[in-house]
C-alpha positions as CSV (number, residue, x, y, z in Angstrom):
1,X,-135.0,-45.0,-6.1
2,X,-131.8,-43.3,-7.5
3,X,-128.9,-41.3,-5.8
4,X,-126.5,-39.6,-7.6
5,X,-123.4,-38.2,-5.7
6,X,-121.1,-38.1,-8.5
7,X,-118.7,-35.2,-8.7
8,X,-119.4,-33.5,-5.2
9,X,-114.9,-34.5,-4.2
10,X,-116.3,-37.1,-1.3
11,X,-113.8,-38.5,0.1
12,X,-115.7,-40.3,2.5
13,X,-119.1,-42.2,3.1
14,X,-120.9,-43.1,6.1
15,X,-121.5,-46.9,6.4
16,X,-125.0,-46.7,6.4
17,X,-124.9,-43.8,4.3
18,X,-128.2,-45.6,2.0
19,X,-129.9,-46.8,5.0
20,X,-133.3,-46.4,5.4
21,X,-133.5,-46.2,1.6
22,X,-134.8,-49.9,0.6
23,X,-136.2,-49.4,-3.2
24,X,-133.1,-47.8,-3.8
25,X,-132.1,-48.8,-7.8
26,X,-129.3,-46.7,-8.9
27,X,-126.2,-45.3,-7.3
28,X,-123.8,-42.9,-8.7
29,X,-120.7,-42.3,-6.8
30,X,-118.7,-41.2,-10.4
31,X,-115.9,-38.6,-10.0
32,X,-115.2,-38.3,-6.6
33,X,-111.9,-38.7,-3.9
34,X,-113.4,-42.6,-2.1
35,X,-110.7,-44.6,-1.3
36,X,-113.1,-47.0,0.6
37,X,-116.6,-48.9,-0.2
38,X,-117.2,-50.7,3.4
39,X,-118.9,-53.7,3.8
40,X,-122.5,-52.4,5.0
41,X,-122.8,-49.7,2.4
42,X,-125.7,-51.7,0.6
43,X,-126.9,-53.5,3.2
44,X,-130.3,-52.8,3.3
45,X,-130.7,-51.9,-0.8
46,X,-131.7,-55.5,-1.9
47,X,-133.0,-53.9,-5.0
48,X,-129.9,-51.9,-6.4
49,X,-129.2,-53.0,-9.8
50,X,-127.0,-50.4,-10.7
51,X,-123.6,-49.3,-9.0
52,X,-120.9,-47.1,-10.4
53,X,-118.2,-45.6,-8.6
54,X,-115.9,-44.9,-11.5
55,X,-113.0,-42.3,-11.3
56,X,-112.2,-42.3,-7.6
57,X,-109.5,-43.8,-5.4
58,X,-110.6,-46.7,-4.1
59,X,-108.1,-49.0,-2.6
60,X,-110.6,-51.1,-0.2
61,X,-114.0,-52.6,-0.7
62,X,-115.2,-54.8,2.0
63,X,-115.1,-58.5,0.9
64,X,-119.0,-58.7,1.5
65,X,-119.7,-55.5,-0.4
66,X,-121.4,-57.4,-3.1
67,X,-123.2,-59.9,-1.1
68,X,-126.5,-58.3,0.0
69,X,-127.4,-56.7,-3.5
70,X,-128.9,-60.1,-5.4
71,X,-130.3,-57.8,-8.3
72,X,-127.1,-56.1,-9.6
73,X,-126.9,-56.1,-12.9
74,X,-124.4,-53.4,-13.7
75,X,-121.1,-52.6,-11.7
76,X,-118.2,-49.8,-13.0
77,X,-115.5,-49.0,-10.6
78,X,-113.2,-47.8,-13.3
79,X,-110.2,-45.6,-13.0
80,X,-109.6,-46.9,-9.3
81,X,-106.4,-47.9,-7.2
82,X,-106.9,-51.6,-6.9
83,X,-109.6,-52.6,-10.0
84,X,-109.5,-51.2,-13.1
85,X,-113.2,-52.7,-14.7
86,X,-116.0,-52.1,-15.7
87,X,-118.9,-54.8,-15.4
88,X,-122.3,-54.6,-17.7
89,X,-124.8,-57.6,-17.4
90,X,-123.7,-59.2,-14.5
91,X,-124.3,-63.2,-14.7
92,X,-126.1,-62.6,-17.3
93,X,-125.1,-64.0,-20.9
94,X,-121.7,-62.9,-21.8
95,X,-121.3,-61.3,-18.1
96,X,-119.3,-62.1,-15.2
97,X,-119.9,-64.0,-12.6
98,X,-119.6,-62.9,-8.9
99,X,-117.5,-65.3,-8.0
100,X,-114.8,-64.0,-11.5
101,X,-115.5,-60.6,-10.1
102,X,-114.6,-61.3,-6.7
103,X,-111.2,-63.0,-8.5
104,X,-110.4,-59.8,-9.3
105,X,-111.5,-57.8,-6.5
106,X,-109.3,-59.8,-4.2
107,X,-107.0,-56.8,-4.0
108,X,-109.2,-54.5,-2.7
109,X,-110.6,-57.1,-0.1
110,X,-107.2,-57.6,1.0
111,X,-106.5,-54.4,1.6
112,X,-109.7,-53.7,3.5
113,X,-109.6,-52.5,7.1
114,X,-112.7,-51.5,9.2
115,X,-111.9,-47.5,10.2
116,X,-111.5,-47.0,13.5
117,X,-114.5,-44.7,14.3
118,X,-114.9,-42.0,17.4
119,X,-119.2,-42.5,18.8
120,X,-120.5,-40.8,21.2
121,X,-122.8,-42.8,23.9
122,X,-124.6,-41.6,27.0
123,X,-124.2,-43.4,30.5
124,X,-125.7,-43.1,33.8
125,X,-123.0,-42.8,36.7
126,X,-123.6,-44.7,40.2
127,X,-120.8,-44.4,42.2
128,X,-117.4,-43.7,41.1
129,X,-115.4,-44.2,37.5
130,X,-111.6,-44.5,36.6
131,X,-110.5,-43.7,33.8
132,X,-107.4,-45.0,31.8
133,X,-106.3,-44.0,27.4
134,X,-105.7,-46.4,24.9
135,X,-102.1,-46.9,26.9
136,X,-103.3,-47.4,30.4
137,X,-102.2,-43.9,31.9
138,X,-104.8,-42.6,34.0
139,X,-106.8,-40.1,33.1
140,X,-108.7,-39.0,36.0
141,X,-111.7,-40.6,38.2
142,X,-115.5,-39.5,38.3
């Protein structure tokens, strides 16, 4: 129900890093190199309540970060490129709302871009193939 990766110098996490992982509560990301939080990183944690990711160098968060993840309670991303805060008791009395912290994440959602990733896939050949890079020069044929 808890992970903590804090001070392990990640400077990057899969997408679907905490798949797989649905009573997941807590998450500790404190103290490490992140520039990124993408979109789907929470997707299937419902139940997290707690998510600190304080002391990194975060300059993106996907603008739907926040959206699957009804039970958060506690957010810290302090000491960061593009948000400097440190949320307790969210929407709770006193706390923040999501849509004041979303105010003030704007920055990071603005500078979010989905990474351009490199998958491998498997294929069955029937007959012949071209291929052509990213630029349209030909590679070769199969």
């Amino acid at each position: 129900t808890q992970v903590d990766l804090s001070g392990n110098q990640l400077a990057t996490i899969p997408d679907s890093l905490f798949r797989g992982l649905p009573q997941l509560t807590l998450v500790n990301l404190n103290g490490n190199v992140l520039t990124r939080l993408p979109n789907t990183l929470l997707q299937t944690n419902p139940l997290v309540a707690s998510f600190s990711a304080a002391q990194n160098q975060i300059y993106q968060i996907g603008r739907t970060f926040l959206q699957p993840v009804p039970s958060l309670l506690f957010l810290n991303l302090q000491n960061n490129h593009c948000v400097n805060q440190n949320w307790n008791n969210i929407g709770g009395v006193g706390g923040p709302t999501r849509d004041q912290i979303n105010i003030i994440l704007d920055p990071c959602f603005a500078n979010y871009t989905s990474p351009t990733e490199i998958r491998e896939f498997g294929m069955e050949l029937r007959g012949t193939m071209t291929l052509y890079d990213m630029d349209g020069n030909f590679i070769g044929r199969l």
